[in-house]
C-alpha positions in Angstrom: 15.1 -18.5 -110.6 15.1 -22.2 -111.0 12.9 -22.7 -107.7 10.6 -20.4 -109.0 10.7 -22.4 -112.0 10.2 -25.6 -110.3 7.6 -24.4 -108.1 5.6 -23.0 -111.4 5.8 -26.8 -112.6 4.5 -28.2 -109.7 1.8 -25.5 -108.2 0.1 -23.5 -111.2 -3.6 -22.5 -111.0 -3.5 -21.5 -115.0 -6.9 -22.0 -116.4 -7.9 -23.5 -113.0 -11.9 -22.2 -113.1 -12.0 -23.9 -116.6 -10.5 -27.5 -115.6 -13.0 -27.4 -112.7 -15.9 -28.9 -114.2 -14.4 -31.6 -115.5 -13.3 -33.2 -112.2 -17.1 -32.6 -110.4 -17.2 -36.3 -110.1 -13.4 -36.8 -108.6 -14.2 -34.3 -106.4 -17.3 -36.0 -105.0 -15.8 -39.4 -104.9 -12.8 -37.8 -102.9 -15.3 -36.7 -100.3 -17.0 -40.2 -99.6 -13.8 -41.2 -100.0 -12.5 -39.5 -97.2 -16.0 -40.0 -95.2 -14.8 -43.5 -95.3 -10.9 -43.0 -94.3 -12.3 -41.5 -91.7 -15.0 -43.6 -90.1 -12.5 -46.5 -90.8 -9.4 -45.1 -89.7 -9.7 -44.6 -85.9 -11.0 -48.7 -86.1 -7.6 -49.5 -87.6 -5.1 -47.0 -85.4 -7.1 -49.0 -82.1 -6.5 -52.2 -83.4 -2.7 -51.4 -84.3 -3.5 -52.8 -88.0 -1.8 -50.4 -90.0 0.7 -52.8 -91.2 -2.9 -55.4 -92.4 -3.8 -52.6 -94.2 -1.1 -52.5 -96.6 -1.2 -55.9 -96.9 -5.1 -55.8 -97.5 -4.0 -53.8 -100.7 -1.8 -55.4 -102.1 -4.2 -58.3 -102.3 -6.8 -56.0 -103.3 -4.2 -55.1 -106.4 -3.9 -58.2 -107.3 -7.3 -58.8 -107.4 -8.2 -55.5 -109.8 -4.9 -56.2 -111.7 -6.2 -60.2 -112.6 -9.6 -58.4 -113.4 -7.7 -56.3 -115.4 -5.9 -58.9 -117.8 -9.3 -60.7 -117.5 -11.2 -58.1 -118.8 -13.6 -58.2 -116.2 -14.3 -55.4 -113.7 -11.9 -54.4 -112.0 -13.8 -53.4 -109.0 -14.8 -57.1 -108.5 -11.3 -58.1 -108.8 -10.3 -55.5 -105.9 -13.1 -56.6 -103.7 -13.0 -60.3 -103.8 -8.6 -59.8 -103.4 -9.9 -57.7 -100.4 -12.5 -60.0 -98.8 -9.6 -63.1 -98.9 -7.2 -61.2 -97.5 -9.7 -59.8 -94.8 -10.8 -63.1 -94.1 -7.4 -65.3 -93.6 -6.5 -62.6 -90.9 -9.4 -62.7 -89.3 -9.6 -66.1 -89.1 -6.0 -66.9 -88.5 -4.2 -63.5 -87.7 -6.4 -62.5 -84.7 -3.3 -61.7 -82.2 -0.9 -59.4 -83.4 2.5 -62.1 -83.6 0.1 -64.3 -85.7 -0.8 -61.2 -87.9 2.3 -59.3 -88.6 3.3 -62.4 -89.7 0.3 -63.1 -91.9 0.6 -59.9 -93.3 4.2 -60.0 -93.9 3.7 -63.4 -96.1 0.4 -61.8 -97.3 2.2 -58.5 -98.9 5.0 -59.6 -101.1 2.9 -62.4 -102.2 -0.1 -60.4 -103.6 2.4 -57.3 -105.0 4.2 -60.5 -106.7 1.1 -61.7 -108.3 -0.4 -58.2 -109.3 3.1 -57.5 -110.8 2.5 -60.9 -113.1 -1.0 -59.7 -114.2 -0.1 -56.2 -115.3 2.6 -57.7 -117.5 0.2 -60.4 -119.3 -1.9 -57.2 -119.3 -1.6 -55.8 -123.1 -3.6 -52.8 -123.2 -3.0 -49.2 -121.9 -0.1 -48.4 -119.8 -1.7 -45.8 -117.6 -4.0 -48.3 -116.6 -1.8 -50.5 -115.0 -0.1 -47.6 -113.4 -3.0 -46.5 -111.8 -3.7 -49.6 -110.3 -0.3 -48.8 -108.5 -0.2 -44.9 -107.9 -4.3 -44.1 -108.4 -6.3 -42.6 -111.1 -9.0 -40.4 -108.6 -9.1 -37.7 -112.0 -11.0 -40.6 -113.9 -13.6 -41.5 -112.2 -16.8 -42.9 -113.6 -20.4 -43.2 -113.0 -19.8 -46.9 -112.1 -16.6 -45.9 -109.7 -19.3 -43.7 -107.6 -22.2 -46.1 -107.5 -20.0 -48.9 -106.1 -18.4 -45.8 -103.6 -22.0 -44.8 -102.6 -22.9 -48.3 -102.0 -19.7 -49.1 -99.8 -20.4 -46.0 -97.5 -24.1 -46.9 -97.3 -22.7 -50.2 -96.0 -19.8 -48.8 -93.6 -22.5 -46.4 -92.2 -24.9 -49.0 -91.4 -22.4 -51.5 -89.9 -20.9 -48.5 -88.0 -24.0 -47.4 -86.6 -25.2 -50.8 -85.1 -21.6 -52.0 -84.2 -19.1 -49.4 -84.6 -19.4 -48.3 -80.3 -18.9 -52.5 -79.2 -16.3 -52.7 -82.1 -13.9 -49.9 -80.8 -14.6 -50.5 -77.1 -13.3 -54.8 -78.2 -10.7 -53.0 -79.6 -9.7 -51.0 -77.0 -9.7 -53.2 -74.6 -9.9 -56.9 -75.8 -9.4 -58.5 -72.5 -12.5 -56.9 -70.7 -14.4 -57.8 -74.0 -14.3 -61.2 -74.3 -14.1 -61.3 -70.4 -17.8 -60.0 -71.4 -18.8 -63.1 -73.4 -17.8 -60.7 -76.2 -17.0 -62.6 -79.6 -14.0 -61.3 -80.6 -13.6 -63.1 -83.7 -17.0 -62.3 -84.9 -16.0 -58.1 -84.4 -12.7 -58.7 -86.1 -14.5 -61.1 -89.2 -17.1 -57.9 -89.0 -14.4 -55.0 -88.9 -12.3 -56.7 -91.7 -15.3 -57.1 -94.2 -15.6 -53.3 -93.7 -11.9 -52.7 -93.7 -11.8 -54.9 -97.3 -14.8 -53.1 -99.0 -13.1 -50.0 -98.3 -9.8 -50.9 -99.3 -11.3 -52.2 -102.5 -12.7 -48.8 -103.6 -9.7 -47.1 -102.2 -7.1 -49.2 -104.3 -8.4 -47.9 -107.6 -8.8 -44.0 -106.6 -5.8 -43.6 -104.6 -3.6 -46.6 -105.5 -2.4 -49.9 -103.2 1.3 -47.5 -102.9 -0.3 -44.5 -101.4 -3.4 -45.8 -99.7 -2.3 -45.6 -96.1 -1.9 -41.5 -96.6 -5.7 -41.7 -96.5 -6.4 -44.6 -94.3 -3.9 -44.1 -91.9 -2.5 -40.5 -91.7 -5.2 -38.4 -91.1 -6.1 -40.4 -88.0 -2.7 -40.5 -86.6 -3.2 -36.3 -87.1 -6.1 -36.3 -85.3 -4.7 -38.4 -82.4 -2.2 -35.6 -81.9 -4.7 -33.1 -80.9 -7.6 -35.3 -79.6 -8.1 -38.4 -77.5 -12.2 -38.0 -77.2 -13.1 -41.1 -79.8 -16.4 -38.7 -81.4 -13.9 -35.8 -82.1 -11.1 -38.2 -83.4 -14.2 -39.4 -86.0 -14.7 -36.2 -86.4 -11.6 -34.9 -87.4 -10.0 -38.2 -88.7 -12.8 -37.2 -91.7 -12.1 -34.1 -92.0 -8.4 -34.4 -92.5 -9.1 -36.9 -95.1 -11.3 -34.8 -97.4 -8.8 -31.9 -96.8 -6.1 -33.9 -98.7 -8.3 -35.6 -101.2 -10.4 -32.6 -102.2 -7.0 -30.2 -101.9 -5.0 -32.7 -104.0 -7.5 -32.5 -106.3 -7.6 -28.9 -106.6 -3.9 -28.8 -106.7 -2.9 -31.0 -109.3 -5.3 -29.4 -112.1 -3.1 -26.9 -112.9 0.5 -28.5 -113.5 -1.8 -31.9 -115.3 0.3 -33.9 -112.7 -1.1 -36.9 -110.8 -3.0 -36.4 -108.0 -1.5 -39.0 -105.1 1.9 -36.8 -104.4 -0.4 -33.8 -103.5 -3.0 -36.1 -101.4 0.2 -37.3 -99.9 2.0 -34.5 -99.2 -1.1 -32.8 -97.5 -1.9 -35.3 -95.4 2.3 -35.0 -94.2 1.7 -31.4 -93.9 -1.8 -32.0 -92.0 0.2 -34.2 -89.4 2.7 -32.0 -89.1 0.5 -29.1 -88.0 -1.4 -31.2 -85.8 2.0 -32.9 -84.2 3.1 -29.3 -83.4 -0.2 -28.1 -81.7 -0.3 -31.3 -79.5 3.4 -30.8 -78.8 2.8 -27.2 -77.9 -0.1 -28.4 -75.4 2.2 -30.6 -74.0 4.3 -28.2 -73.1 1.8 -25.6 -71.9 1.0 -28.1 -69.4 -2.8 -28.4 -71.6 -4.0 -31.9 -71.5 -6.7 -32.1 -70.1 -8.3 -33.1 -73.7 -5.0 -34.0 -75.2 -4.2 -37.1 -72.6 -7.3 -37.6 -70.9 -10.2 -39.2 -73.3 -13.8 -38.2 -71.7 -15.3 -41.5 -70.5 -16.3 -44.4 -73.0 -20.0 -44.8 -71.0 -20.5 -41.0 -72.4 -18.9 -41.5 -75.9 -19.3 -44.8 -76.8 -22.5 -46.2 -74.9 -20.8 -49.7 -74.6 -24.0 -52.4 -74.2 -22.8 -53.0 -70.4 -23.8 -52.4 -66.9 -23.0 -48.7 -65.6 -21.0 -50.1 -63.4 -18.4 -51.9 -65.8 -18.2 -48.5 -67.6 -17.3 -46.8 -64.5 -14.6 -49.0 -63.4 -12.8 -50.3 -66.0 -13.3 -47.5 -68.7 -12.2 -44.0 -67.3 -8.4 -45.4 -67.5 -8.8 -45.9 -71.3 
């Protein structure tokens, strides 16, 4: 009886067709926003930067919570606490010692500082809680303009760069080996990284972002190691749990980031099981073995580097 209760309070679909129209916008803004997670999230898992992500947004939060007290907007406070934390590691956390390290200075030190705006900040509580935990069900006209401009940006930038940028990633040595300029791709991939983080921060919240940056990657890993199909699914995952945590919470009036969360668990989950499943069948043929990068990724070298130093990746 009291799980059914509980359950009631948590998942209810009362007057569900009625709240619909009211989160149109959240809903579209959960899509880009996902289009994004995904486009970016592969970049991040082959770069091992999970960790500079979290500390990305916590000096994004600083940056919208000082915007905040300002009065300013609070989406140029997120993006220019994104850009500086983008650019001191890519200019001084390029290996990972260097950057773990960065990032572990970096992350206490902006959640300190957003902390010390939010209390100077005197107006509405929910607003500086959202800052923290997300506010995706309040999005505004503004909110998806600077969203639509972002992805317009991450598209571009991935279509000219986004092949060389996950083959440097992939395999730095060979890169640079190349005449490759690594620190130009990282300056590149962390500008992208930061504008997306920045829009992220105030949807999702700096607490929960990596359940959209991060998980539904790491699901789609599980089942695929061909880098088009991990896009692929990395952004389909990612719209699963913003759109369903959407749809989920308008019943109970709860916030939406436990449901985003917990859906993106329950996506990796389900993928962890069918790629331990293939294992096990003796399947891996797509599982273990990525198709070749020359067919995939179309790195800008000769054939014959492709051939012999990709087909191990």
């Amino acid at each position: 009886m009291l799980l059914t209760v509980g359950l009631d309070l948590i998942i209810n679909f009362d007057n569900f067709w009625q709240l619909l129209p009211l989160v149109y916008s959240s809903i579209l803004a959960a899509m880009i926003l996902g289009v994004l997670a995904g486009l970016i999230g592969p970049m991040i898992q082959a770069r091992d930067m999970a960790f500079a992500v979290h500390g990305t947004a916590e000096l994004s939060f600083a940056g919208a919570a000082c915007a905040l007290w300002l009065g300013s907007s609070v989406t140029l406070g997120a993006v220019v606490g994104s850009m500086l934390a983008g650019v001191i590691l890519a200019l001084m956390g390029l290996d990972g010692k260097n950057r773990n390290a960065l990032i572990g200075i970096m992350l206490p030190f902006g959640l300190g500082l957003g902390v010390l705006f939010l209390s100077l900040y005197q107006g509405r509580s929910s607003n500086k809680f959202g800052l923290l935990t997300g506010q995706i069900v309040a999005v505004t006209s503004a909110d998806l303009q600077a969203m639509l401009m972002v992805a317009v940006i991450v598209l571009v930038v991935m279509a000219i760069f986004g092949r060389r940028m996950f083959f440097a990633a992939i395999d730095p040595q060979i890169a640079e080996a190349q005449h490759v300029s690594l620190r130009k791709l990282s300056l590149l991939f962390m500008f992208v990284l930061s504008l997306v983080v920045a829009v992220s921060v105030q949807l999702v919240g700096a607490l929960l972002l990596l359940s959209l940056l991060i998980t539904p990657t790491a699901a789609a890993s599980q089942i695929t190691a061909r880098p088009l199909f991990l896009y692929g699914f990395s952004v389909l995952f990612a719209m699963i749990a913003g759109v369903g945590g959407i749809l989920l919470s308008l019943g109970p009036g709860l916030p939406i980031s436990p449901y985003i969360t917990t859906i993106s668990f329950l996506i990796y989950l389900l993928c962890f099981g069918i790629g331990f499943l293939r294992k096990k069948s003796g399947w891996q043929n797509r599982l273990n073995q990525p198709s070749n990068l020359q067919n995939d990724l179309t790195y800008p070298m000769d054939n014959n580097f492709l051939d012999n130093n990709c087909s191990k990746h």
